[in-house]
TIMI-918847 format. One record per residue: residue in three letters; x, y, z of N, C-alpha, C, CB in turn. Coordinates in steps of 0.001 Angstrom, whole numbers, padded with zeros to 6 digits, always signed. Glycine has a CB too. Example, Ala and Ser with C-alpha at 12.3 -4.5 7.8 and 13.67 -1.06 7.14 Angstrom:
<sites>
Ala+013190-005690+007800+012300-004500+007800+013200-003300+007800+011308-004473+009046;Ser+012850-002250+007080+013670-001060+007140+012900+000030+007870+014084-000598+005725;
</sites>
This chain:
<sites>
Unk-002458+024014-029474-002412+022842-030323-001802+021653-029584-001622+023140-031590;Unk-001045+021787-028807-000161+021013-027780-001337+019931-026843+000751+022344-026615;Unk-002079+021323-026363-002986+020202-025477-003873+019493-025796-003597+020575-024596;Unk-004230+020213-027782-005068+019568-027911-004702+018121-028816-005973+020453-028339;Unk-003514+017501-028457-002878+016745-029605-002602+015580-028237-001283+017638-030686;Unk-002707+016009-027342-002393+015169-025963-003669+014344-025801-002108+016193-024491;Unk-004887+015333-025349-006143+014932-024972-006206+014022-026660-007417+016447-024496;Unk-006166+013976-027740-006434+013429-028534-006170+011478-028419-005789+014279-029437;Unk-004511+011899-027787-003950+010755-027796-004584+009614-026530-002437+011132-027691;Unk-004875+010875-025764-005057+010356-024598-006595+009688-024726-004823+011482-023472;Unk-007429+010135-025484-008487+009391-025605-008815+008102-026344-009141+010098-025927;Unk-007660+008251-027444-007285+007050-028401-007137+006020-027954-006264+007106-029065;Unk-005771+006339-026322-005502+005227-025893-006570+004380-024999-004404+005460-025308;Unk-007168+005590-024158-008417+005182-023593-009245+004037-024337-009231+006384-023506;Unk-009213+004093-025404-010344+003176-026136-009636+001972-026278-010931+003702-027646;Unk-008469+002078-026005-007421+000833-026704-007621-000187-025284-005272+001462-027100;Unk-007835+000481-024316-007291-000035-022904-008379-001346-023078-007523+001221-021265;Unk-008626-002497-022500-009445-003308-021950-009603-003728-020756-009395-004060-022409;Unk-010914-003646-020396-011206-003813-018895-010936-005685-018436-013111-003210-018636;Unk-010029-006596-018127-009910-007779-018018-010148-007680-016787-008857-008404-018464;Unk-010210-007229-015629-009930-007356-013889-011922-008348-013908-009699-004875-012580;Unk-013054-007738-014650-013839-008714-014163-013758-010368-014207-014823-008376-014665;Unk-013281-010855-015563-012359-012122-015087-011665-012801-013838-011477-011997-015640;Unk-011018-012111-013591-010180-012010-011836-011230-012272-011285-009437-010469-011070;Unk-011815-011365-011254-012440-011027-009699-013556-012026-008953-013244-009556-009802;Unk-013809-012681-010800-014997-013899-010606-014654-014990-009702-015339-014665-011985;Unk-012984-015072-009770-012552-016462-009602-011622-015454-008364-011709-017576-011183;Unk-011484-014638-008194-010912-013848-006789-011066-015134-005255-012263-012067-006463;Unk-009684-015389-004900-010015-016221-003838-009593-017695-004067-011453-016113-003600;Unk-010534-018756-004918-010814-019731-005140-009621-020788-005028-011418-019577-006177;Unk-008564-020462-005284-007426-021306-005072-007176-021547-003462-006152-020617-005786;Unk-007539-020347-002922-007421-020597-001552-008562-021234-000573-007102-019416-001093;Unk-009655-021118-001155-010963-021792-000587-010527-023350-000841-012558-021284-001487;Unk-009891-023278-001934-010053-025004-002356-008636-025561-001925-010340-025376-004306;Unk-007918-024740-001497-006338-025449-000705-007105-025558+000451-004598-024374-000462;Unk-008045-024646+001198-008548-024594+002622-009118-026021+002758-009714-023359+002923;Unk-010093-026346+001927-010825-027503+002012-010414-029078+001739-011725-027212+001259;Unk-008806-028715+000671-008458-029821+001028-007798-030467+002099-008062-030019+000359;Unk-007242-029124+003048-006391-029451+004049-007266-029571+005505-005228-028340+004056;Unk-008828-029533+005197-009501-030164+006423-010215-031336+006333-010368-029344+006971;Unk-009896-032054+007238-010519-032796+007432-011755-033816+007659-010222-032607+007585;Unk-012291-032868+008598-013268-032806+009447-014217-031221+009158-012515-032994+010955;Unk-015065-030904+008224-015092-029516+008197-016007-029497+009353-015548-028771+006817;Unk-016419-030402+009976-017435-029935+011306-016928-030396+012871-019068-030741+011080;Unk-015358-030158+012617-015074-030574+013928-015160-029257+014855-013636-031303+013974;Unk-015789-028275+014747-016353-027359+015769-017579-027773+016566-016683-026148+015128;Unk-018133-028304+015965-019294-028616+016420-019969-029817+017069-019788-028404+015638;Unk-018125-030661+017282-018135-031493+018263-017953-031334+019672-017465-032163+017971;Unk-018898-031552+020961-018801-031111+021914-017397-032143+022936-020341-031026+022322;Unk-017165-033022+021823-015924-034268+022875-014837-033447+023233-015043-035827+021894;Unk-013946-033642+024147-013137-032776+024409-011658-033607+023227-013008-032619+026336;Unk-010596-033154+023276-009553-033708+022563-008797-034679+023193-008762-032800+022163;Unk-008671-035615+022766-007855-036852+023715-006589-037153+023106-008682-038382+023814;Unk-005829-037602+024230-004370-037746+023783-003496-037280+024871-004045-036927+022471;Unk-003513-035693+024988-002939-034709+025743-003328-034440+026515-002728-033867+025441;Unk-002564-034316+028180-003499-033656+028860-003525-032005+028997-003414-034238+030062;Unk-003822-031679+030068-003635-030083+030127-002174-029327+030219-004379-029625+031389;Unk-001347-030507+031546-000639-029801+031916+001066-029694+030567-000581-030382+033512;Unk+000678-030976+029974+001363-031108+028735+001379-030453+027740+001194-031924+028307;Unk+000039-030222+027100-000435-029200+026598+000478-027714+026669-001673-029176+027229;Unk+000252-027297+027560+000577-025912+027881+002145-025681+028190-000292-025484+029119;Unk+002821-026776+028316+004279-026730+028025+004832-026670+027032+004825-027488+028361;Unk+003990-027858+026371+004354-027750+024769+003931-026254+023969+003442-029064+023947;Unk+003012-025578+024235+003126-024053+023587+003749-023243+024439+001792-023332+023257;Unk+004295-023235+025436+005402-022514+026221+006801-022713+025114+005650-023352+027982;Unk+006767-023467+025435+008409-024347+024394+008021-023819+022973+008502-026727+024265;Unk+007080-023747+022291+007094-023794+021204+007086-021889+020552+005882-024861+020925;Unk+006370-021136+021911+006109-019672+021696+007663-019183+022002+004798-018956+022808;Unk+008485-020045+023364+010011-019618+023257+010753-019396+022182+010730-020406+023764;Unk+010296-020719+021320+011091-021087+019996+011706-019568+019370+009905-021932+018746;Unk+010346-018146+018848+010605-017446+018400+011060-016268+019462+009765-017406+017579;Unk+011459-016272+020135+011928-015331+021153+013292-015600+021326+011204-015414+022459;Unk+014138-016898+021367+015326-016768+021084+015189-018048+020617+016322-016349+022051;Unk+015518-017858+018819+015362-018977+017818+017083-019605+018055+014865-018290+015941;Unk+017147-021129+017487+018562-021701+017657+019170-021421+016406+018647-023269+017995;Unk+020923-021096+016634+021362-020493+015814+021197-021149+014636+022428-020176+016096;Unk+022029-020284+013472+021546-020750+011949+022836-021914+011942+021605-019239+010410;Unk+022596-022804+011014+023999-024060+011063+024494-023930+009638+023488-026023+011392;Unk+025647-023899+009387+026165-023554+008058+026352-025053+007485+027634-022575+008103;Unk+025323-024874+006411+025326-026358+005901+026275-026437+004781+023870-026877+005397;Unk+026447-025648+003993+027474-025604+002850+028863-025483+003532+027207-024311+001795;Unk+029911-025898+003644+031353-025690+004246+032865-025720+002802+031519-027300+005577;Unk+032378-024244+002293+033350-024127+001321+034360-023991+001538+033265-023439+000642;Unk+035591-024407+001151+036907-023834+001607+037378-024048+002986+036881-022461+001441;Unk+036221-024758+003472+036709-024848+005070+037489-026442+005634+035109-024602+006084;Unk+037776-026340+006620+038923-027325+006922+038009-028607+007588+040225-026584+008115;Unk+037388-029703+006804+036303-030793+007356+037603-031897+007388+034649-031254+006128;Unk+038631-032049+007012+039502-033575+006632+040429-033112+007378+040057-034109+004953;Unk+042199-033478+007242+042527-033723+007505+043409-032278+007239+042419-034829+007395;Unk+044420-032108+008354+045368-030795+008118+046181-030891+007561+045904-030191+008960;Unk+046337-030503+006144+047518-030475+005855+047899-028762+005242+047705-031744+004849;
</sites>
């Protein structure tokens, strides 16, 4: 009687459940397609053969040297809040 008072419930609830995930799934993504597109510019700057002006090479490649260091030994953290600590005058 036990199991059959379980499977009972258990089918009850089954019917109760509602399937909502196809909703989701329609719109799955879309916030991010449309942050993507507002944050370009140019959506066909691949398919420009000009090279990039401004920078040259050898600049270039320092500046991502310096910048890939950055996370290899990051600069320490700076304690911006200073509770209780001694900023004035000693007394």
């Amino acid at each position: 009687m036990n199991k059959f008072t379980g499977l009972i419930v258990l089918a009850l609830l089954g019917g109760c459940a509602s399937s909502i995930t196809p909703n989701y799934d329609a719109k799955f993504g879309d916030a991010v397609r449309e942050a993507r597109q507002k944050m370009t510019i140019n959506p066909n700057a691949g398919t420009n053969p000009d090279q990039v002006l401004g920078m040259d090479g050898k600049s270039a490649r320092e500046t991502i040297i310096l910048y890939q260091g950055t996370y290899k030994a990051p600069p320490p953290a700076v304690n911006v809040i200073n509770i209780g600590g001694g900023i004035g005058g000693g007394n």
